[in-house]
N, C-alpha and C positions, 0 to 999 in steps of 0.2 A: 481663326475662329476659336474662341474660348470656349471649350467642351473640357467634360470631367464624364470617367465611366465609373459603372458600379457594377460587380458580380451579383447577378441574382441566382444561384446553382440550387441554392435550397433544395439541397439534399440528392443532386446530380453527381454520378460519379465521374462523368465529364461533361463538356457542352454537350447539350440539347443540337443533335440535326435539323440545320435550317432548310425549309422547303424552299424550292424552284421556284421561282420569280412564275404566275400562270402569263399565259400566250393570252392577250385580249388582241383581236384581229378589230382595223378598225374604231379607234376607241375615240369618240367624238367628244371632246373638251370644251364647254362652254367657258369663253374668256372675255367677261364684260368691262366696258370701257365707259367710264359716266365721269361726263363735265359738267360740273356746277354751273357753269355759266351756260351751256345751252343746255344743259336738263333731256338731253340724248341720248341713247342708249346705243351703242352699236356691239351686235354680236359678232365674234370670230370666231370659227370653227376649225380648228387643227387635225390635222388626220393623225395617228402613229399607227404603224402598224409592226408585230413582234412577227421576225420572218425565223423563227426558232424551230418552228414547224409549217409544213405546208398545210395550206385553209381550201377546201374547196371553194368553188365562184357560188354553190348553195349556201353555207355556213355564214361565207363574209357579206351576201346578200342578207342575211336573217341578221345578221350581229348589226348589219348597218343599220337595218329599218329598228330596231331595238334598240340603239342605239339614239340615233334620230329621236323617238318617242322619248328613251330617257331626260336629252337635251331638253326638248319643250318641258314635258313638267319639269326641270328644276327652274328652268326661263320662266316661267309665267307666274309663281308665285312671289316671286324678288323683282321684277321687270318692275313694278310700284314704286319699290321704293329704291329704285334708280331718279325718280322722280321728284324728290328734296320737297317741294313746293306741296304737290298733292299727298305724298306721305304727310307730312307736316299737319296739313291738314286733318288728316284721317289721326291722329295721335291727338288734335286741339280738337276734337269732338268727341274722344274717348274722355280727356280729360276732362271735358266742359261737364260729363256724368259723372265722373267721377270713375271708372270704368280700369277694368285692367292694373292698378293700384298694388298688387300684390307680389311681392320679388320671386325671381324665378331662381331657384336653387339648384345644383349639381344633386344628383342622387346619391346617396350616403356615402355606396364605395367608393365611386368617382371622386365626392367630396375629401374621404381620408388620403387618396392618393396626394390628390394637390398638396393638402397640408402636411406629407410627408415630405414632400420637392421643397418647399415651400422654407420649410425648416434647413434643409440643407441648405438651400440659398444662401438665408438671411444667416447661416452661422459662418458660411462660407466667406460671403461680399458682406454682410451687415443689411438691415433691416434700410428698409427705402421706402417712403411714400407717396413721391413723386411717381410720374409715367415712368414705366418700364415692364420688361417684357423678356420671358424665358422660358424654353420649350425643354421638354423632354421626349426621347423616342423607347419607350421602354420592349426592349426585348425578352425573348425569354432564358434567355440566360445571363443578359446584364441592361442596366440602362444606361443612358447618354442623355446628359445633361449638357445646356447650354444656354449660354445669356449669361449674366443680363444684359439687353440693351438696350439704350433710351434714343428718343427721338432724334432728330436734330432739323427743328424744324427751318435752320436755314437752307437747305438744301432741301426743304419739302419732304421731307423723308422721317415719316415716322417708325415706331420702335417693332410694330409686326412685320412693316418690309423685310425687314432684316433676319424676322424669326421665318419667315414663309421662303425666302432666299437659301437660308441654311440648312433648314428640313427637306426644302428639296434637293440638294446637293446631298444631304448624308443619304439620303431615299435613290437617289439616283447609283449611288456609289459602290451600295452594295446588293446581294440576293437576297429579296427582302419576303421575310414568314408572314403568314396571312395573320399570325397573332400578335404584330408585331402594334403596339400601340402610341401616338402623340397626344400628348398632353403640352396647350400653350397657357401658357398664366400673361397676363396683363393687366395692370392696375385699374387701367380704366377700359370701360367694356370698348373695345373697335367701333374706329369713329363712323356713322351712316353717310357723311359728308366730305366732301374735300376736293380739291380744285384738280385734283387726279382721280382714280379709282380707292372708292374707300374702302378701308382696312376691311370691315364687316362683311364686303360684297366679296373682296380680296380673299378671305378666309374661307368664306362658304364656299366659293367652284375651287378652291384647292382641297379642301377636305373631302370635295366630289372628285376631286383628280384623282386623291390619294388611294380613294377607295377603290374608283373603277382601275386606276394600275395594279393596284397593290393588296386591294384588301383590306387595308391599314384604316382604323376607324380615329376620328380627331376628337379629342376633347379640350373644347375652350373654359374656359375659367377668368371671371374678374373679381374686381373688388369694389369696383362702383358704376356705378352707369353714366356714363357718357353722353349717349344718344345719337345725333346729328353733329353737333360742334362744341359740348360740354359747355363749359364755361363762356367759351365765344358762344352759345347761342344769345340772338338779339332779339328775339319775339317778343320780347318783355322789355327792352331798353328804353322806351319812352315812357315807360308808365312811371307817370309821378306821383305827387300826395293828395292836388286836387284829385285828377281822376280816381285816387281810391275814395279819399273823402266821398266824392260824388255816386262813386259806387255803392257806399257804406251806406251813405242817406237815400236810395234809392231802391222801390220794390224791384223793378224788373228793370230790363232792357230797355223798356220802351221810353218810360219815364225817365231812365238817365238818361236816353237822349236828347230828349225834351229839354231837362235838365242844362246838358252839356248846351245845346244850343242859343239857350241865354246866356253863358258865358261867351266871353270874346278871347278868351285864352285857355278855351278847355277843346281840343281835338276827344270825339267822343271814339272809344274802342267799337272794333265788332263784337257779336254777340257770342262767340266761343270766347272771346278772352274775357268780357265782360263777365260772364259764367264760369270762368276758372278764376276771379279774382273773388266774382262772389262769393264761391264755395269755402274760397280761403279763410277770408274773412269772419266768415260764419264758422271756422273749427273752434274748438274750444280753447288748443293751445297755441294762442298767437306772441308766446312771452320771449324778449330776446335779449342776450347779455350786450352791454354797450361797451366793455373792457374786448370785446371780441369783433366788432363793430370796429368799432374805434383807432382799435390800435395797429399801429403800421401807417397810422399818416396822423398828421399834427390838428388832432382836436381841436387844439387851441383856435385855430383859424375862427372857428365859428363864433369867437367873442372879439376878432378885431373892432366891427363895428362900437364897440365899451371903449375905443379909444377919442370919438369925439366928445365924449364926456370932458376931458383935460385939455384936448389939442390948443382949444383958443383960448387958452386962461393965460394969466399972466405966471411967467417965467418960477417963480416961487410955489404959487399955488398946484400950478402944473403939479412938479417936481411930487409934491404930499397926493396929488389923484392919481398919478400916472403910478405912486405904488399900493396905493388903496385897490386900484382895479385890479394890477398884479396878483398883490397878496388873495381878493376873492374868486381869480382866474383858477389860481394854483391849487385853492381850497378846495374847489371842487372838483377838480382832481377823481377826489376819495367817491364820489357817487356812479364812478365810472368802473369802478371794482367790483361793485353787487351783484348780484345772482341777475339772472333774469327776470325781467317782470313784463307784464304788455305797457302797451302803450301809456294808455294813460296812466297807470299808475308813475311811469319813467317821465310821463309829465310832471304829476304831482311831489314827482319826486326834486325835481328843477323847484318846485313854487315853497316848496317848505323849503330850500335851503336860503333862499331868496330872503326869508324871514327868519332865519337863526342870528345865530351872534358873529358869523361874519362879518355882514354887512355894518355893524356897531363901530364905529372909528371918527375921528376925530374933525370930520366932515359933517358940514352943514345937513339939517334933515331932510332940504329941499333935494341936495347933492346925493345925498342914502335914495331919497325914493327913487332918482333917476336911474341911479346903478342897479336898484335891485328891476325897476320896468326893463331896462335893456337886457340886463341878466333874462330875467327869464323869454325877453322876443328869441335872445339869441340861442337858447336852449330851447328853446321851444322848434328853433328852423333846424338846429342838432336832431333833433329827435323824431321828428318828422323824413328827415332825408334818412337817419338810420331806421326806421320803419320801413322805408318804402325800400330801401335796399335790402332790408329782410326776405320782404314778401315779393319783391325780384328774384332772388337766390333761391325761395324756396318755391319760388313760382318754375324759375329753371331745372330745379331740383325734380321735382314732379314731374316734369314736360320730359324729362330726358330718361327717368324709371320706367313712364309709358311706353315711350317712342322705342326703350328695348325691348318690356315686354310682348308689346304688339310686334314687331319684328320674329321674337324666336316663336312666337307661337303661331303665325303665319308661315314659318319654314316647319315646323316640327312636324309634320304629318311626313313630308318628302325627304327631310336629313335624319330623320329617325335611328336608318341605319346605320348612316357613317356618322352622324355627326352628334356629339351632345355638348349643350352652350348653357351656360346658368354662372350664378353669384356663387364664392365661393363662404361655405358657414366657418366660421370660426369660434371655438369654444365658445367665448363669450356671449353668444349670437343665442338666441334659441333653438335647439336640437329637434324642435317639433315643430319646425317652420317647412311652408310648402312646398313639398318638393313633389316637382314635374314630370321630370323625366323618369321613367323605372326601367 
């Protein structure tokens, strides 16, 4: 295990005495188990019991039934969203309002620790933006750092197994002080999903473990929101350009479906997504760069079709089309560089170049208009799949900010004590941003 310590003595003349490990008689562990695939929950309930001292049969009776008690409330407010499907749900009706939309932050102190750690890290390993993930156990007389480590999703094993394995091993290891505190960082906030027990549900009954053994209060920390399955979320992979189109040209639900059903190749959405597509569409800032879009796969594709302009010409002629289209492939190029703008103007932006002095070459006039109508069909189906991949991305974007928020605000009343979970601010961030937890 890769760990590094640090003296915290600040102004101790020697170590700080570490307290006695307390005697919990009976200590009842909720260890939830949720497959994807059957959408089941099954609870396991572990006994431990500390024989360090003798418990009368009244005491361990009172500890049990206290115990017991503690186990349902923390079950019954997470049991939900063991449920992928109807969570889902309940997050696609916050968003359809627009609801819950606001980031949930580390409270100040909290926040500066992280970005203490945080700094050591990235001066240590180097700066990373990828998944990964590194805990700290700060004592009071030093702390213990560790990580980082990243996924490995061949083995289905992501980058918190690893931190939740280790903390418990260093926790088990030694006499551990009730002041004794974890700090986990992870890029992206723990997953609500996964074909084993997800990271989030994972993290919550161990920071209830840690507490009811130890004392030991957990603070999580990320950098972006996840949600359910990040990036693999598919709620939104069929939506194409008709269906927004249709969306766009439509007052409500009702009428797009109307709508959709005189189409014969238009599948009509339900009416939460239909309502978060609406919503989208109706913001103000719908403008997106195409050099950012674009790039990492070959543009060019979407002007093959400019090649039957030359294919059936004779062998000469060819040879003068086939680098006419090249030469205005390449040219356009430069329109893929620009800032952001919406849609249509990234239209307008295809139809004026259409008509500059590219297209002027040594070809027939008949030949120029052909080039410039194809030019712009085929920029035209550019821009429309980079639109609608926009407003995918930010459609997942939003779905997976919700599906945290509603998650820690749904635990926060019950981990109050052990546990605090939020975004981590970084300078550049706004200082006056909401913060939750106090």
């Amino acid at each position: 295990m890769l760990s590094r310590k640090r003296p915290l003595f600040d102004g101790y003349e020697k170590e700080p005495h570490l307290h006695s490990k307390k005697c919990l008689t009976n200590l009842n562990i909720l260890d939830i188990h949720q497959s994807s695939r059957s959408n089941k929950t099954t609870q396991h309930v572990t006994q431990r019991t500390n024989h360090s001292r003798p418990c009368t049969h009244e005491s361990y009776a009172n500890g049990e039934t206290e115990q017991l008690t503690d186990t349902k409330n923390f079950f019954e407010p997470i049991s939900s969203w063991s449920d992928t499907q109807n969570s889902g749900k309940k997050v696609l009706q916050h968003l359809k309002f627009r609801q819950a939309t606001s980031d949930i932050f580390l409270n100040e102190l909290v926040n500066k620790k992280f970005l203490e750690f945080h700094h050591d890290i990235s001066e240590e390993c180097g700066a990373e933006d990828k998944q990964h993930s590194w805990a700290v156990i700060e004592k009071q007389e030093e702390i213990v750092m560790y990580g980082p480590y990243y996924p490995n999703y061949n083995n289905g094993e992501h980058s918190e197994d690893t931190i939740i394995k280790q903390t418990q091993e260093l926790l088990d290891s030694e006499t551990v002080s009730e002041d004794w505190k974890v700090y986990v960082f992870t890029m992206n906030s723990p997953c609500l999903a996964r074909n084993t027990e997800p990271c989030m549900l994972n993290l919550l009954q161990k920071s209830q473990e840690w507490w009811s053994m130890y004392r030991v209060k957990t603070h999580i920390g990320y950098v972006r929101c996840w949600g359910f399955r990040g990036t693999k979320e598919n709620l939104f992979r069929d939506l194409n350009y008709k269906q927004v189109d249709c969306i766009d040209q439509t007052e409500d639900h009702e009428s797009y479906v109307k709508a959709a059903e005189k189409s014969s190749d238009l599948n009509a959405l339900c009416e939460n997504l239909y309502s978060a597509v609406k919503h989208l569409l109706r913001s103000e800032n719908l403008s997106f760069p195409l050099i950012t879009s674009v790039q990492g796969q070959d543009w060019r594709t979407y002007f093959k079709s400019m090649k039957s302009i030359y294919e059936c010409k004779p062998e000469d002629e060819k040879k003068v089309l086939k680098q006419e289209v090249n030469i205005v492939i390449e040219a356009a190029q430069v329109l893929l560089s620009e800032k952001s703008k919406s849609f249509r103007d990234n239209l307008e932006k295809g139809q004026a170049f259409a008509l500059c002095e590219a297209f002027i070459s040594q070809v027939s006039e008949t030949t120029q208009d052909q080039m410039r109508l194809m030019f712009q069909q085929c920029w035209r189906e550019m821009i429309q799949d980079k639109y609608v991949e926009f407003i995918r991305e930010k459609l997942t974007e939003d779905f997976n900010q919700c599906t945290v928020q509603l998650f820690i605000k749904d635990i926060l009343d019950f981990t109050k004590e052990f546990l605090q979970i939020g975004r981590i601010q970084f300078f550049e961030e706004d200082s006056k941003a909401q913060q939750v937890f106090q």
